[in-house]
DSSP file (Angstrom, degrees, kcal/mol; ACC not computed):
  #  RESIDUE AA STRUCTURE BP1 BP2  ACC     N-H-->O    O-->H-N    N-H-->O    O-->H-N    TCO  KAPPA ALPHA  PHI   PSI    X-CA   Y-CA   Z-CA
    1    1 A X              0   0    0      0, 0.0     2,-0.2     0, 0.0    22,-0.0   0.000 360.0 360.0 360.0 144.8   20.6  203.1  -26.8
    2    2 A X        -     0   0    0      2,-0.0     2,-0.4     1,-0.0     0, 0.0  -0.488 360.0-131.0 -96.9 173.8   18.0  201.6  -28.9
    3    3 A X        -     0   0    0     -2,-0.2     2,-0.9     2,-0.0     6,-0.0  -0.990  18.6-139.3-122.9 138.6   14.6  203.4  -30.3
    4    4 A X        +     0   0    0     -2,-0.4     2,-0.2     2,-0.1    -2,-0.0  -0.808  56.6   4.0-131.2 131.4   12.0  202.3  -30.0
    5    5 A X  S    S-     0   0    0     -2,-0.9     2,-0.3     2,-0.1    -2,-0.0  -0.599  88.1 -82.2 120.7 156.6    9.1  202.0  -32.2
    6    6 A X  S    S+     0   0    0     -2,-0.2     2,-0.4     3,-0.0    -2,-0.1  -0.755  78.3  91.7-109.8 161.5    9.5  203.5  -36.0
    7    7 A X  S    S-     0   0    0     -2,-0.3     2,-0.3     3,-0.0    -2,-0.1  -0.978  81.4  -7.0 153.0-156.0    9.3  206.8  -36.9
    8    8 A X  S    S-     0   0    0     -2,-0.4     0, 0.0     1,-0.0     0, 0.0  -0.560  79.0 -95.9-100.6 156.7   11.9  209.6  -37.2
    9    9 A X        -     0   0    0     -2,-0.3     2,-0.4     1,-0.1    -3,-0.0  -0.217  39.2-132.3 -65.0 158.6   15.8  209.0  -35.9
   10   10 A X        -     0   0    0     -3,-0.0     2,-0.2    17,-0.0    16,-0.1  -0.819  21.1-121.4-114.8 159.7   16.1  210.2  -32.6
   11   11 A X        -     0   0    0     -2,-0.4    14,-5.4    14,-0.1     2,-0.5  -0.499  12.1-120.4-128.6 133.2   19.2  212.4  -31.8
   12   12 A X  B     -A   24   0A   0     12,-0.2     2,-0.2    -2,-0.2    12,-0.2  -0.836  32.0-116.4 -93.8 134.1   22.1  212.0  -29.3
   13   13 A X     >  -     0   0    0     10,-5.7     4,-1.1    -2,-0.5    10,-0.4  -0.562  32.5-161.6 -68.5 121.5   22.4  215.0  -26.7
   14   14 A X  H  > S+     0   0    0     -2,-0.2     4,-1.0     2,-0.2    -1,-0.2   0.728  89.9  58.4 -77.9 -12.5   25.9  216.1  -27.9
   15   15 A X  H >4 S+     0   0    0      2,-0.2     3,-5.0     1,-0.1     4,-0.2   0.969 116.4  38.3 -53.1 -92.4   26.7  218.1  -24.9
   16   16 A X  H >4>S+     0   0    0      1,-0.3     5,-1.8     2,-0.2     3,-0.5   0.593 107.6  65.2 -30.9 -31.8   26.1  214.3  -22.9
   17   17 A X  H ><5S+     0   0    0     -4,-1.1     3,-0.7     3,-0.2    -1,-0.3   0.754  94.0  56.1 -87.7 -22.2   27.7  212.4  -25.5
   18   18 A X  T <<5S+     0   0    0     -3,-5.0    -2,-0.2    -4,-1.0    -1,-0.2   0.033 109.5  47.9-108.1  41.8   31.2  214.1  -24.9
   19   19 A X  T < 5S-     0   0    0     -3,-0.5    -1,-0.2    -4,-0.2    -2,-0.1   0.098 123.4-115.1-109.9  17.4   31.2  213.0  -21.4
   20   20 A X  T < 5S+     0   0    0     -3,-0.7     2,-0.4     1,-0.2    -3,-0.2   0.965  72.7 132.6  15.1  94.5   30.2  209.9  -22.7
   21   21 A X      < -     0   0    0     -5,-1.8     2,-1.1    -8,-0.2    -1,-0.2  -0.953  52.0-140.0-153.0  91.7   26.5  209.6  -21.2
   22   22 A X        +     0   0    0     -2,-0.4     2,-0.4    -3,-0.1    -5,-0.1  -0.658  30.3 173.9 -56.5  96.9   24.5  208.5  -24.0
   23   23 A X        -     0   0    0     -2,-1.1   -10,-5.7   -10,-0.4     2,-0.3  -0.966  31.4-124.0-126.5 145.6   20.9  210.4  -23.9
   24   24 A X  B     -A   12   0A   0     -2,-0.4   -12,-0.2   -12,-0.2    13,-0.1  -0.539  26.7-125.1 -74.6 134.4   18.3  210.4  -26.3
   25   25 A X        -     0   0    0    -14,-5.4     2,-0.3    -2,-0.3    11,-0.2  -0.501  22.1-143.8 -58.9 151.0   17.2  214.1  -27.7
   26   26 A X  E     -B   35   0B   0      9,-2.9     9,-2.9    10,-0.1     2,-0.4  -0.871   9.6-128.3-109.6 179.4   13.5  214.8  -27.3
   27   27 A X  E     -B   34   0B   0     -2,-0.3     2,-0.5     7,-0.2     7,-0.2  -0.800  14.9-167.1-111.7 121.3   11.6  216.8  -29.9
   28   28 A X  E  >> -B   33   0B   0      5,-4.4     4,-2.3    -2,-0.4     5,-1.0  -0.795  12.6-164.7-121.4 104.1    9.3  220.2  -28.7
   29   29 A X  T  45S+     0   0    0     -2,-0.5    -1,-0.1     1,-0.2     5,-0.1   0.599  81.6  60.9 -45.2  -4.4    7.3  220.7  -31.9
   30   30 A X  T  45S+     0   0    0      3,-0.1    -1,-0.2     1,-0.1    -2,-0.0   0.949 114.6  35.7-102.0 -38.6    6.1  224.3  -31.0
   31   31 A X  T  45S-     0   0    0     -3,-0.3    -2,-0.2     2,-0.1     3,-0.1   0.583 106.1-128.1 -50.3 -26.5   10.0  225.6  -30.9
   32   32 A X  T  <5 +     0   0    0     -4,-2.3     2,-0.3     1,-0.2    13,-0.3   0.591  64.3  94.1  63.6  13.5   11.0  223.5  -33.4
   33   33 A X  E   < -B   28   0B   0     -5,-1.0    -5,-4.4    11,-0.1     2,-0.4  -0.758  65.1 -92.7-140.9-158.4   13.8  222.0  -31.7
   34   34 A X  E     +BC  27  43B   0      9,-2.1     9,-3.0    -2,-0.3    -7,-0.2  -0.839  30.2 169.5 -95.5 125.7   15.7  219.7  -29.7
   35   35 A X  E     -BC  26  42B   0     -9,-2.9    -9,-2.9    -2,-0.4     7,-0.2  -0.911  25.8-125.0-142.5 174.0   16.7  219.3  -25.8
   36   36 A X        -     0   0    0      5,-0.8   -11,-0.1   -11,-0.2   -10,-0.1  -0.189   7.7-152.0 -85.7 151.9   18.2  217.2  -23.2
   37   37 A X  S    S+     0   0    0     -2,-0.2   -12,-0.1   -13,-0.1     3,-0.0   0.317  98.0  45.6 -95.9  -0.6   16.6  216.3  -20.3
   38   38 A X  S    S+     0   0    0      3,-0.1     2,-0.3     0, 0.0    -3,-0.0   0.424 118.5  27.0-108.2  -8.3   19.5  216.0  -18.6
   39   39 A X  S    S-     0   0    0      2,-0.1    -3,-0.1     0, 0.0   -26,-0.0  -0.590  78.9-111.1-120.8 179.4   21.5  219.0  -19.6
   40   40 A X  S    S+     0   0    0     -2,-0.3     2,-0.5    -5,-0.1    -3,-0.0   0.069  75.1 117.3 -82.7   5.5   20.5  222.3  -20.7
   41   41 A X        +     0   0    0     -6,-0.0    -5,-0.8   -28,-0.0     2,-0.4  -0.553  28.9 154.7 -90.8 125.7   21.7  222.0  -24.3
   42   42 A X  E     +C   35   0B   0     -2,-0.5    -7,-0.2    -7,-0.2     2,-0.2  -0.969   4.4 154.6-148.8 178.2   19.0  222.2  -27.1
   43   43 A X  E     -C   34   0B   0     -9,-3.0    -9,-2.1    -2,-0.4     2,-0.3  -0.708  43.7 -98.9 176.8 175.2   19.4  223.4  -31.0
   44   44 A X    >>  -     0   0    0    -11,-0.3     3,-3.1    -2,-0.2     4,-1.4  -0.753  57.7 -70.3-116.6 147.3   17.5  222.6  -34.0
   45   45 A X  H >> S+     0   0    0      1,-0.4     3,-1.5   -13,-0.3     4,-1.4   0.690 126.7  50.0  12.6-102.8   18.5  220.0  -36.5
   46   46 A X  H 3> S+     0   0    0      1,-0.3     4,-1.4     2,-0.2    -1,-0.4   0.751 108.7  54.7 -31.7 -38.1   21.5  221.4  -38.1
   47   47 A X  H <> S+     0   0    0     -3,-3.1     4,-2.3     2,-0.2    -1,-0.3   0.895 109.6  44.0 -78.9 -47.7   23.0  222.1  -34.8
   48   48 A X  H <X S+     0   0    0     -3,-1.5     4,-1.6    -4,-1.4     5,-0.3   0.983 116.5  44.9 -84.1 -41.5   22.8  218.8  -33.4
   49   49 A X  H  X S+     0   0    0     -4,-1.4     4,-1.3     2,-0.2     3,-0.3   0.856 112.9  57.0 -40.6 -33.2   24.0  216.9  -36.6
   50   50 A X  H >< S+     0   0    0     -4,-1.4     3,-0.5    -5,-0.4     4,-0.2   0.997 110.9  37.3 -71.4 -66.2   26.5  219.6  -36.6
   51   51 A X  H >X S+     0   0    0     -4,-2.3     4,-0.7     2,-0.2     3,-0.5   0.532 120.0  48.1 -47.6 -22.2   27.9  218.7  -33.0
   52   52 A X  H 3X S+     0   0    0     -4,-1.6     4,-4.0    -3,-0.3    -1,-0.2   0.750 100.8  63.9 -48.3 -50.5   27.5  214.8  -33.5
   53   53 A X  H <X S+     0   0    0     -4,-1.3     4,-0.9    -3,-0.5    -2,-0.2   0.544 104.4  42.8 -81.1 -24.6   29.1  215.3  -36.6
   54   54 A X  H <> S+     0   0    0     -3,-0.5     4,-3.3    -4,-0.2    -1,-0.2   0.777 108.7  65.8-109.6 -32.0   32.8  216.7  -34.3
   55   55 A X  H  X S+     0   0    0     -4,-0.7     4,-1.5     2,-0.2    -2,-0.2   0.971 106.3  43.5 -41.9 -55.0   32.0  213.5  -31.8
   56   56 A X  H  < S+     0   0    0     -4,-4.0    -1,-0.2     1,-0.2    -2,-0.2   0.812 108.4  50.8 -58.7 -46.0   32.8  211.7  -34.6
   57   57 A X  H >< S+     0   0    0     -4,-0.9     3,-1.1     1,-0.2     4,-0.2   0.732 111.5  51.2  -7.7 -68.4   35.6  213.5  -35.7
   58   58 A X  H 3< S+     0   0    0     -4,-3.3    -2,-0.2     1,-0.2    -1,-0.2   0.839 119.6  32.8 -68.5  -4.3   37.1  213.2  -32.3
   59   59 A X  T 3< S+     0   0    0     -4,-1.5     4,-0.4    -5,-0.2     3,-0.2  -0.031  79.2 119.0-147.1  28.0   36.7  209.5  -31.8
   60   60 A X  S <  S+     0   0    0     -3,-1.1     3,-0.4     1,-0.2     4,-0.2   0.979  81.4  44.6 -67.5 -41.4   37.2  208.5  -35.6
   61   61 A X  S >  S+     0   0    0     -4,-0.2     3,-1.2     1,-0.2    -1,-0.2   0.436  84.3 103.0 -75.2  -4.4   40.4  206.4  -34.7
   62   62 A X  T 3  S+     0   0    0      1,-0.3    -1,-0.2    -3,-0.2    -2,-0.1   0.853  86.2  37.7 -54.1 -47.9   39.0  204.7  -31.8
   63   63 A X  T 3  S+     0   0    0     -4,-0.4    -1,-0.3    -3,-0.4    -2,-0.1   0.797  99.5 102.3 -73.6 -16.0   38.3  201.5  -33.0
   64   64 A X  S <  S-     0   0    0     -3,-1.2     2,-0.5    -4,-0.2    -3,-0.0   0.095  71.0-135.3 -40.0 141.2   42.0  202.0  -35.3
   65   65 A X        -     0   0    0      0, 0.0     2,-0.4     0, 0.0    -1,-0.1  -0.901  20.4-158.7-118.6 134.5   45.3  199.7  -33.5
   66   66 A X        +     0   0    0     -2,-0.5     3,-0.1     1,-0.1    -5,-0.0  -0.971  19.8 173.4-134.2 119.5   48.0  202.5  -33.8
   67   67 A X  S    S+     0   0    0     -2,-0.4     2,-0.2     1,-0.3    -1,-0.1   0.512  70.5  24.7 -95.4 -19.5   51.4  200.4  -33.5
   68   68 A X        -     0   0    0      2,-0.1    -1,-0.3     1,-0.1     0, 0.0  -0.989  62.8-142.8-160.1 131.4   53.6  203.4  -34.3
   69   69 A X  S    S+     0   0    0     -2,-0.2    -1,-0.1    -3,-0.1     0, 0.0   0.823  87.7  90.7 -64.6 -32.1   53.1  207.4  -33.8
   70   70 A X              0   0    0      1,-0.1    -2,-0.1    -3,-0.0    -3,-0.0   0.486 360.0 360.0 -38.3-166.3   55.1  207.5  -37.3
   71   71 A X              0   0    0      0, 0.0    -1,-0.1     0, 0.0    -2,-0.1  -0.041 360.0 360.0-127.2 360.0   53.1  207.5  -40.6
């Protein structure tokens, strides 16, 4: 999904992202964090890098051709 305009990175909802449903986080400065608008899931910084951070982890081989289960 693109962003648009410059300015600070916007965040993928990680909840949404391992059903794979790409949504953008929004930001509520007076909480100091991050939520969905499509989920219920919101965290602060650290939380959602943290949870992005295991998407990747799960789907580090994706783009990988595996010819053989072997090593």
């Amino acid at each position: 999904m693109a962003q648009a305009g410059k300015g600070k990175l916007n965040f993928r909802c990680p909840s949404c992202f391992m059903r794979d449903l790409d949504m953008d986080m929004f930001f509520d400065p007076d909480k100091g964090e991050y939520y969905c608008i499509r989920c219920c899931y919101h965290g602060d910084e650290k939380d959602v890098l943290e949870k992005n951070q295991m998407a990747r982890f799960r789907y580090r081989d994706m783009l990988r051709r595996i010819d053989s289960w072997e090593d």
